[in-house]
C-alpha positions as CSV (number, residue, x, y, z in Angstrom):
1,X,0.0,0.0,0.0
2,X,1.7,3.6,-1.1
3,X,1.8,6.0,1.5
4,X,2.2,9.7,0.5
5,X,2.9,12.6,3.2
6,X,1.8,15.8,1.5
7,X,0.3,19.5,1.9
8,X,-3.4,19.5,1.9
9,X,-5.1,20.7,-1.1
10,X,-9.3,21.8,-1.3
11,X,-10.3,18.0,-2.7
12,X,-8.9,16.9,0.9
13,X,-11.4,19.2,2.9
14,X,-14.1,16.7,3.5
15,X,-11.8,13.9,4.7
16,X,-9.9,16.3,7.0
17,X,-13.3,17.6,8.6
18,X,-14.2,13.8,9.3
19,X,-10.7,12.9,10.5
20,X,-10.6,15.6,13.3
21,X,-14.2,15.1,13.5
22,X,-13.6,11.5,14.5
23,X,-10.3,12.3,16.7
24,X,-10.6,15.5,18.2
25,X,-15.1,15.4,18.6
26,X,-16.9,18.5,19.4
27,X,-13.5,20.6,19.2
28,X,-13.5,23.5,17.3
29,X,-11.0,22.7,14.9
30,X,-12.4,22.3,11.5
31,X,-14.6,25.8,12.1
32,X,-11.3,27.6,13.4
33,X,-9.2,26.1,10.5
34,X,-11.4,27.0,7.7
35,X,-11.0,30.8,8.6
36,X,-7.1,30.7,7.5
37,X,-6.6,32.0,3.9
38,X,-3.8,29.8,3.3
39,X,-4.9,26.6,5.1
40,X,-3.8,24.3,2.6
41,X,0.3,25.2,2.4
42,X,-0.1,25.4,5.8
43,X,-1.5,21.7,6.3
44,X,0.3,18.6,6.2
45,X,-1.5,15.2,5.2
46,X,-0.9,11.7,5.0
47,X,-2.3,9.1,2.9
48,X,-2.6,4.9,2.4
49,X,-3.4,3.9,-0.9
50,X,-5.2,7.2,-1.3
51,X,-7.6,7.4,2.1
52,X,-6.1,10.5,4.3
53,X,-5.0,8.8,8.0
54,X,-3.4,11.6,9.3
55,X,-2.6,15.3,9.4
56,X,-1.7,18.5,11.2
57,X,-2.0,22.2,10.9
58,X,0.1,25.1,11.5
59,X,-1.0,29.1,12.0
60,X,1.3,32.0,12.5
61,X,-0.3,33.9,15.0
62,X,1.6,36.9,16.7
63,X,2.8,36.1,20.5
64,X,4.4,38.4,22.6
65,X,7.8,37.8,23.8
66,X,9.8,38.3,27.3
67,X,11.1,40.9,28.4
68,X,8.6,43.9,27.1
69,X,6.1,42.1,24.9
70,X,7.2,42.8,21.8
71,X,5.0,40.3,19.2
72,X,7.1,37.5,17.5
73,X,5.9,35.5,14.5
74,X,5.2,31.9,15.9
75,X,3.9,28.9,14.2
76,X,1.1,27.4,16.5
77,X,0.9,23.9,15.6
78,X,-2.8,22.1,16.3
79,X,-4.7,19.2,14.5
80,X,-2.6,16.5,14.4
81,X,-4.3,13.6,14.5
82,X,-4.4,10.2,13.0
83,X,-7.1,7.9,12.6
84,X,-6.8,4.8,15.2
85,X,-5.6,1.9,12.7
86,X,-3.1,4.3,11.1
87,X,-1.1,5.1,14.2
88,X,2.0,3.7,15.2
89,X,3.6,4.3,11.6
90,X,5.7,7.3,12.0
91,X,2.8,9.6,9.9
92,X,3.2,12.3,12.3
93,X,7.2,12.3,12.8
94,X,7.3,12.9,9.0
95,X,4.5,15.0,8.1
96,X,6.9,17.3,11.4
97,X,10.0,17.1,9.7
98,X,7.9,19.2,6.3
99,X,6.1,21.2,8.6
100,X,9.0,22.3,10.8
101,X,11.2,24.0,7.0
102,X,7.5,25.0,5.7
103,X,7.2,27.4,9.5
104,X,10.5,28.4,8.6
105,X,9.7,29.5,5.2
106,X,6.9,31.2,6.4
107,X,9.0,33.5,8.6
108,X,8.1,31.9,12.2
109,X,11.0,32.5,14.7
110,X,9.4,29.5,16.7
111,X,6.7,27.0,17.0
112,X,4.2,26.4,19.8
113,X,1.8,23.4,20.5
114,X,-0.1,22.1,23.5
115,X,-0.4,18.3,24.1
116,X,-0.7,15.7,26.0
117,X,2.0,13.3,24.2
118,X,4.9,15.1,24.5
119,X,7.3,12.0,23.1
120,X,5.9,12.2,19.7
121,X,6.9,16.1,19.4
122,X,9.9,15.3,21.3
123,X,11.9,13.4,18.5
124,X,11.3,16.3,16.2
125,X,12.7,19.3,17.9
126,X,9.8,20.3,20.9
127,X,10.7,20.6,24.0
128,X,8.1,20.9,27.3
129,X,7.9,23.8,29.8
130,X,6.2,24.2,33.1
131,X,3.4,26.9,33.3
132,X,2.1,27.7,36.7
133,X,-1.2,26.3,37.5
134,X,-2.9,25.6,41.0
135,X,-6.2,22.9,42.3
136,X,-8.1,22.7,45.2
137,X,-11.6,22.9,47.1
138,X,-13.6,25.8,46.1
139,X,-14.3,28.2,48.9
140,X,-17.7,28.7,49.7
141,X,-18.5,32.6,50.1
142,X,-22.1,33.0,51.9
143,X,-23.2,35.0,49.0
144,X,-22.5,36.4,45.5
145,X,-20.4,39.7,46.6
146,X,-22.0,42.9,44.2
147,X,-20.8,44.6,41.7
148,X,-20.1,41.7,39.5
149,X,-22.8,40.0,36.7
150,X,-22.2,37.6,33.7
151,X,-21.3,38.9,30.7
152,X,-23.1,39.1,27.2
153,X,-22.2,39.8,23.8
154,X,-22.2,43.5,24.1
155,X,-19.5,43.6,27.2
156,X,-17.4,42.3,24.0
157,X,-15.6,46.0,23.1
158,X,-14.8,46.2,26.6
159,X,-13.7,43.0,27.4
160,X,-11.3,43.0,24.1
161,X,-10.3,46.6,25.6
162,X,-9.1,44.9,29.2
163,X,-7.2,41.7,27.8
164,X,-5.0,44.2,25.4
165,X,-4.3,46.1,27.9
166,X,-3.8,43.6,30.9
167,X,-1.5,41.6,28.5
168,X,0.6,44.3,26.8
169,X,3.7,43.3,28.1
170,X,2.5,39.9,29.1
171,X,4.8,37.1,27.6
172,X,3.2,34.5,25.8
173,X,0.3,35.5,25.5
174,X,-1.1,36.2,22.2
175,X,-2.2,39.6,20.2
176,X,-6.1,38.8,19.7
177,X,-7.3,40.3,16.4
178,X,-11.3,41.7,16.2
179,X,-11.5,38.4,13.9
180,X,-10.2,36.4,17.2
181,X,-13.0,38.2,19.2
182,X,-15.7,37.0,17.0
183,X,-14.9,33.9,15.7
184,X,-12.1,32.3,18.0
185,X,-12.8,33.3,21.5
186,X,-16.9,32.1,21.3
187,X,-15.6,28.7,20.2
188,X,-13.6,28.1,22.6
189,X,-15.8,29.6,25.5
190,X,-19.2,28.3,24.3
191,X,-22.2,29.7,26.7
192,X,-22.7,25.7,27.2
193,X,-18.9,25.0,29.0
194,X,-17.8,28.4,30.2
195,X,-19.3,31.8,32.3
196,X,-17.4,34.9,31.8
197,X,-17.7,37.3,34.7
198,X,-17.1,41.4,34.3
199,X,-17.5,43.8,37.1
200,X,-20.3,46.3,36.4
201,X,-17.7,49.0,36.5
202,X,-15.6,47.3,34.2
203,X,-13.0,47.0,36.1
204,X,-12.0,43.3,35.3
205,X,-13.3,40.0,34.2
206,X,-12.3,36.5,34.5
207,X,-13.5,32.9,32.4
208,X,-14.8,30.1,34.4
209,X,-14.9,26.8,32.3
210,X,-17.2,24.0,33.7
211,X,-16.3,20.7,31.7
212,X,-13.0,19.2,33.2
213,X,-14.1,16.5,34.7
214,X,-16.9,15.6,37.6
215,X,-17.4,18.4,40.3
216,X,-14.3,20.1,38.7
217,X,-14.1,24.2,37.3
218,X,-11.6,25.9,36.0
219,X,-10.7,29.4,35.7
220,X,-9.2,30.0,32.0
221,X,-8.1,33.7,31.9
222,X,-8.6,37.0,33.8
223,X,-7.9,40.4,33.3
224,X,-7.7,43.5,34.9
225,X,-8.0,47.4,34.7
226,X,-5.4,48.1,37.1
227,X,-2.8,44.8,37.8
228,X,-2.6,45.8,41.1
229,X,-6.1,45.9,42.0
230,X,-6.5,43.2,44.4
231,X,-10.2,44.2,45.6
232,X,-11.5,44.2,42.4
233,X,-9.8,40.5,41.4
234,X,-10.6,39.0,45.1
235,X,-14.6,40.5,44.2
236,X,-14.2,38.4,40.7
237,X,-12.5,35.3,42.3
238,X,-15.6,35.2,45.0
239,X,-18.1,35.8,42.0
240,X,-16.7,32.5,40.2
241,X,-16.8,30.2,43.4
242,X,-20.0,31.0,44.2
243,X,-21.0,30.7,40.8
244,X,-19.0,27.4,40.8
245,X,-20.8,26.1,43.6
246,X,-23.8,26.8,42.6
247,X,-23.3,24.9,39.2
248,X,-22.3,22.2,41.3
249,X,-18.7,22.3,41.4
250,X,-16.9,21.5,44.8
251,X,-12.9,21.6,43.1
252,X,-11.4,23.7,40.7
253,X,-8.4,24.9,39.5
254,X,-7.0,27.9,37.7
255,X,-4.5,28.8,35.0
256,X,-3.3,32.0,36.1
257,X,0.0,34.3,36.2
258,X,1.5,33.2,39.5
259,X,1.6,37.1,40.2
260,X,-2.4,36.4,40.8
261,X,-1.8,34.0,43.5
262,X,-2.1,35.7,47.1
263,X,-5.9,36.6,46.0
264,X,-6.2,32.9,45.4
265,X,-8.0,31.9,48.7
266,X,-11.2,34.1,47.5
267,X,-12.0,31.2,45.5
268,X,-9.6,27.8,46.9
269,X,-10.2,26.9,50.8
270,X,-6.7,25.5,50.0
271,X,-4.7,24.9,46.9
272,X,-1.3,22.8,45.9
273,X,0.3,23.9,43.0
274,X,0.1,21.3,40.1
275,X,2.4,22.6,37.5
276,X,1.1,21.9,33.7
277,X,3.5,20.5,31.3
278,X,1.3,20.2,28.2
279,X,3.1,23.4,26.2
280,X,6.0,22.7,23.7
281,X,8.3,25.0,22.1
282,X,10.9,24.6,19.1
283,X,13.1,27.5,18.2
284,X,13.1,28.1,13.9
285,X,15.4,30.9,13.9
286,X,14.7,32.5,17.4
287,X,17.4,30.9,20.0
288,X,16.2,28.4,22.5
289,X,17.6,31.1,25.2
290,X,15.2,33.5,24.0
291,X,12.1,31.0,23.8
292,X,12.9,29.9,27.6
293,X,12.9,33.3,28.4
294,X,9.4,33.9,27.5
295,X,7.8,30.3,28.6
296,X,9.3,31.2,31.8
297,X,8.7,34.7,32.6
298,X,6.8,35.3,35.8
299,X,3.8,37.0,34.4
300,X,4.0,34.4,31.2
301,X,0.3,33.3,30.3
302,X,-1.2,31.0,27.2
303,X,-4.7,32.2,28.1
304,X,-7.4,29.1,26.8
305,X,-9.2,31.1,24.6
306,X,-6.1,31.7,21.9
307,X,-6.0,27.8,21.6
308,X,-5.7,26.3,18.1
């Protein structure tokens, strides 16, 4: 049986749709990779005896860099998947080794991904870092404090305004476009899975996501007028454990900036630090000295919502 590793071309569309359909279920990725202009140079595929088994997807997207923010071209690598009797055949390996010259040509100073099987990234260049990330039992405040409601789809402007400017110097963290906004944000927050929660001031919000396991929340992202205003984020951090409890969540645990710690109580009775290792990096023409440097900053964030 020929095997063929190959960029994607518009014939290929339906199969990919039913591949990450089948691998990757109710995930976003089909919707989210249709909206990039030049999808198929940037898509990889494999195929046996002309059935696509396997492919994966790279997007430049612009993510700001340690020490003042300033954006750097990185290739953020999602969708690879292989369908279940195709695995174990090296598809992905290869179709890596074409991806990683093809980021390169396409002026990337780096690539980014997110898994949870490292070792098959590992052979081709990635390497994992630790992110900060905390779990523990939800406090339980008497009552929802004031001055804090959900969100709707006009707070958008001003929640767009808040994350630009809470992340401006932020490394890591990505330079969301109106397009992100519309299109990339609601799909990976879905009213179904996720709350946001905005302070009637507009002060600061924060993302509460509901679907990580049994009585588990997490909080995805925050943001914040002033950095230093601990009232407002303790009043936001209260809002979500209420409103965690009452969906009937008893644990949760949160993504944020170690810098956001101390408030942490106002939504963990207690909490033990369970550092995530699911981000990868590979340096194209940036240095891996420069990479760690960002990935490890102390205010470094990859907030949920800029997944791919």
């Amino acid at each position: 049986m020929s095997t063929t590793h190959r960029p994607a071309a518009e014939a290929d569309e339906p199969a990919l749709r039913a591949l990450w359909a089948e691998v990757f279920g109710p995930a976003p990725v089909a919707a989210l990779w249709e909206r990039d202009e030049d999808r198929h140079a940037r898509t990889l595929v494999t195929t046996e005896g002309g059935r696509l088994v396997a492919a994966l997807h790279f997007e430049p997207r612009p993510v700001r860099t340690a020490p003042e923010g300033a954006p750097a071209r990185v290739a953020c690598l999602g969708g690879v998947a292989t369908l279940p009797g195709a695995r174990g055949r090296g598809h992905v390996r290869r179709m890596l080794g074409l991806a990683v010259a093809r980021m390169a040509d396409d002026g990337c100073a780096w690539s980014l991904l997110f898994t949870g099987t490292p070792r098959v990234y590992e052979g081709a260049g990635w390497t994992t870092y630790k992110a900060p990330a905390r779990e523990g039992p939800l406090a339980a405040p008497p009552r929802a404090p004031g001055g804090v409601r959900v969100a709707t789809a006009a707070d958008l402007p001003a929640l767009a305004r808040l994350r630009t400017a809470y992340d401006a110097t932020r490394p890591l963290t990505t330079v969301r476009t109106p397009a992100d906004w519309h299109h990339r944000v609601p799909a990976w927050y879905p009213p179904a899975t996720t709350t946001t929660l905005v302070t009637s001031d507009g002060t600061g919000y924060l993302t509460l996501r509901h679907h990580t396991g049994p009585g588990t929340a997490t909080l995805e992202e925050a943001a914040l007028a002033d950095p230093a205003d601990t009232p407002t984020l303790t009043r936001l951090l209260t809002a979500a454990a209420h409103h965690a409890r009452l969906t009937g969540h008893h644990h949760a645990r949160t993504h944020l900036p170690r810098a956001l710690t101390p408030a942490l109580p106002a939504f963990l009775a207690t909490s033990r630090a369970v550092p995530r290792r699911t981000g990868m990096t590979r340096p194209l023409t940036a240095t891996p000295e420069e990479i760690r440097a960002t990935v490890t900053a102390r205010g470094a964030a990859h907030w949920y919502g800029d997944s791919f």
